[in-house]
N, C-alpha and C positions, 0 to 999 in steps of 0.2 A: 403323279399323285399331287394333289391342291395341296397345299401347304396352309394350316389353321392359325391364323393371328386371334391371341386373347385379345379380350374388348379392352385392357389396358393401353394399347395403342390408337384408342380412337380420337385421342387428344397427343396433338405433335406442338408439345411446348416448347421446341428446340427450333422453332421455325424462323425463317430469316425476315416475314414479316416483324416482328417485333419490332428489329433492328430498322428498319425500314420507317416502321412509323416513329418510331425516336427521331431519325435525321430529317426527317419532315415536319414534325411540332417543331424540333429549335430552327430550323429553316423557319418556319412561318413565326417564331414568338423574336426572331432578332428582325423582322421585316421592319421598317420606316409605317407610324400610322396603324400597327397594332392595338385596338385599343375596344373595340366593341365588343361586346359582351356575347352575342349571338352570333356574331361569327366567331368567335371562339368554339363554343358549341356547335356549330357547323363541323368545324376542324375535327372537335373532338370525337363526334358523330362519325365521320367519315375514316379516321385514323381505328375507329373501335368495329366497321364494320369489316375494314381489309383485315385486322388483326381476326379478327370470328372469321373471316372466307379459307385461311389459313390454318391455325391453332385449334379450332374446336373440329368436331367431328364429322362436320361438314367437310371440311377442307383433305379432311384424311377420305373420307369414302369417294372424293372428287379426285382422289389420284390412282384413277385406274379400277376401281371397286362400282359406282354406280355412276351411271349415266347422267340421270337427272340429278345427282348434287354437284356431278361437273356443270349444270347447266345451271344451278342455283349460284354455283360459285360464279362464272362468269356474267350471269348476270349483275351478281353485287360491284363486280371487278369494272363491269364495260359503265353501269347506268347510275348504279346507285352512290357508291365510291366517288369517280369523278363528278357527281351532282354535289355534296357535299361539300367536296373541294374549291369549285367554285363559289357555290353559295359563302365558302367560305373568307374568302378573298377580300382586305380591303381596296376601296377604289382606285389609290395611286399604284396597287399592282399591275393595274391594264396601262398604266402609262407604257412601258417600258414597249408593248405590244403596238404602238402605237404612234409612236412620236423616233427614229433611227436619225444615225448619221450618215454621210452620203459615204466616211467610208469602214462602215461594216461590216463584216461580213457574209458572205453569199448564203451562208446557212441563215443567218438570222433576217434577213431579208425574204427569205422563203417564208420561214417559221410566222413573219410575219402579214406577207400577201395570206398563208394558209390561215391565220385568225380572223382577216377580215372577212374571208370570201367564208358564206353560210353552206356554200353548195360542196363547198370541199372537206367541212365540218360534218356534215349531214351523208357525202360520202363515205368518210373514214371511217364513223360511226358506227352506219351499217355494213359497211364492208368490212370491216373486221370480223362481225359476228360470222358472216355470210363465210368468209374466207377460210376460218378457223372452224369451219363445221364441215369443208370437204374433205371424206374420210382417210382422204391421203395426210392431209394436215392434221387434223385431230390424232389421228393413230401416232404422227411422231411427235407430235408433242405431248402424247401420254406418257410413250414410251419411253421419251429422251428429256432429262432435266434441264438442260441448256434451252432445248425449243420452247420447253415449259415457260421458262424465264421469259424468254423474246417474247410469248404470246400474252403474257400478263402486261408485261411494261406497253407493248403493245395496243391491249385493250383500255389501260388507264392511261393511253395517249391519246386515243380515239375517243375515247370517253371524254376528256377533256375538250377537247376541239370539237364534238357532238354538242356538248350544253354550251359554250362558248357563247354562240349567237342568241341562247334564250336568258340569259342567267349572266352575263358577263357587268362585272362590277362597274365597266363603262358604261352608262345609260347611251350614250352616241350609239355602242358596238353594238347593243340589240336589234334583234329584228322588230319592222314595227308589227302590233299584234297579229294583224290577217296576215302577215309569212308567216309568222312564227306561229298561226296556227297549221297554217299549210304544212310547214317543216316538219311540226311535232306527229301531226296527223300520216304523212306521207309515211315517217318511219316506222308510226304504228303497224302502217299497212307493208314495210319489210318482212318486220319480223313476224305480222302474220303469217305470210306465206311461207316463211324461213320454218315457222311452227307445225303449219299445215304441211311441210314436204316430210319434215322429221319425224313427224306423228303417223302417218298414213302409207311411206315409201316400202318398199319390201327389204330396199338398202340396209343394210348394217352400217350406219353414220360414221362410229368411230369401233373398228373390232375390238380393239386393246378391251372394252368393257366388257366386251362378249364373251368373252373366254377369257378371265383375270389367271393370269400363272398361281395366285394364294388370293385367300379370301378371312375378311375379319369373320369375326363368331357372327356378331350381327346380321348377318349377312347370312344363315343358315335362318334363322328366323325368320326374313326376309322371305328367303326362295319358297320358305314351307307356306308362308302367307299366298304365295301367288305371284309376286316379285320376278318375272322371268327377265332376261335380256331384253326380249323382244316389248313389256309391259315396258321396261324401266324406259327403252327408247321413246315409247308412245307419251309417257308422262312427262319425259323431257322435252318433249316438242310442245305438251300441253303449257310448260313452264314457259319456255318461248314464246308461247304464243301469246297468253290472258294475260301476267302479271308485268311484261315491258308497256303493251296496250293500256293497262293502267295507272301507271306511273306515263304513261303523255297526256292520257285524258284529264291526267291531276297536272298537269304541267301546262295544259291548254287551259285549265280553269283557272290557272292561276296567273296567266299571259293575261285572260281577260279581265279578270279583277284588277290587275294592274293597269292595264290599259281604261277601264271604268272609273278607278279610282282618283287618273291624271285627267281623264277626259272631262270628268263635273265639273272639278275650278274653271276648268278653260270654258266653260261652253255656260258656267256663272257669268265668268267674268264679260263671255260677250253678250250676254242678255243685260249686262250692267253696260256698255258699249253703244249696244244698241238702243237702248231707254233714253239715255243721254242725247244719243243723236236727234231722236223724233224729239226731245225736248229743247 
């Protein structure tokens, strides 16, 4: 017999985000060079969206109740979250990334070939999502709290190292625009397929959602609406699919503005250059 959870439980205030985002603002407010305004608000942005993937109701119907808010959840977790983060960052924090001593060591030497290289960024990225959605994996990390952990810290590592090459507070460590349109674009075109196999397969992606051992009350509302397992996987794939695609096409538009915006002085200044010369 299903066991009924009142809708009191669909806010988990006792979540160990909280705690999380706390050790992250004083880690970022004691940094060297804190001092911008908008990257504050970045910070803040990103610290308030992991704290809602968790704490609000989202975060409770993503643990093992619906499908597609496990997908809204990771997707805040893998794209949204680490965007912020970065965005957040002032620029003497990409030094550390950048500049090693010959004796290091071997992990941070990795950590740091993996920031430079875009291909490895743009692998993780996507390969996490990809990874974490074969139903062997997703089932134990619904099922198992620890796996849960590894897959989150996980996807906000990948996450990181995904924007890295678009968004990295080093202007050097960017890619120049037409990769970084390439990149943003190529991954678009991951996670549509990732969307389009999730949406259409006959597969049951992660079971654990398919048959929940207890169900919130909401969730009887839900079923009577139309809400079946099989609906809930189809939407989660639709989530996959539109809303990562555009959050890159907003991320290509703004690779090119930027690249528009540096390219006029330059191509002022050789028009001033070249005037000179014929005179």
């Amino acid at each position: 017999m299903i066991e009924l959870i009142s809708d009191r439980a669909l806010w988990n205030w006792w979540s160990p985000a909280w705690f999380v985002a706390a050790v992250v603002a004083v880690l970022y407010g004691r940094y060297p060079g804190w001092t911008s305004l908008s990257k504050s608000l970045w910070l803040i942005a990103g610290l308030s969206v992991l704290v809602f993937a968790f704490v609000s109701p989202l975060g409770v119907l993503a643990d093992g109740f619906l499908f597609s808010a496990h997908m809204i959840q990771h997707l805040l977790l893998l794209l949204v979250v680490p965007l912020c983060l970065v965005l957040s960052l002032p620029p003497s924090s990409a030094e550390p990334a950048f500049s090693g001593t010959v004796d290091e060591g071997s992990l941070r030497k990795m950590m740091r070939r993996v920031m430079k290289n875009p291909i490895a960024g743009w692998s993780v990225g996507l390969g996490a999502m990809w990874f974490w959605h074969v139903p062997a994996f997703c089932n134990a990390a619904t099922e198992n709290y620890m796996i849960s952990v590894v897959r989150t810290v996980t996807f906000l590592a990948a996450g990181l190292l995904f924007w890295w090459p678009i968004y990295s507070p080093r202007k050097q460590a960017r890619l120049p625009a037409s990769h970084a349109v390439v990149y943003l674009f190529s991954a678009c075109l991951g996670c549509t397929l990732l969307g389009i196999y999730i949406t259409f397969t006959t597969i049951t992606v992660c079971p654990a959602f398919a048959s929940p051992e207890e169900r919130l009350a909401v969730m009887i509302a839900l079923h009577d609406a139309g809400m079946t397992s099989s609906v809930d996987q189809q939407l989660g794939g639709l989530l996959m699919w539109v809303p990562p695609c555009s959050l890159y096409v907003a991320a290509i538009v703004s690779v090119l503005c930027r690249w528009y915006a540096v390219g006029e002085p330059g191509e002022a200044g050789l028009a001033v250059t070249r005037t000179a010369e014929v005179r």
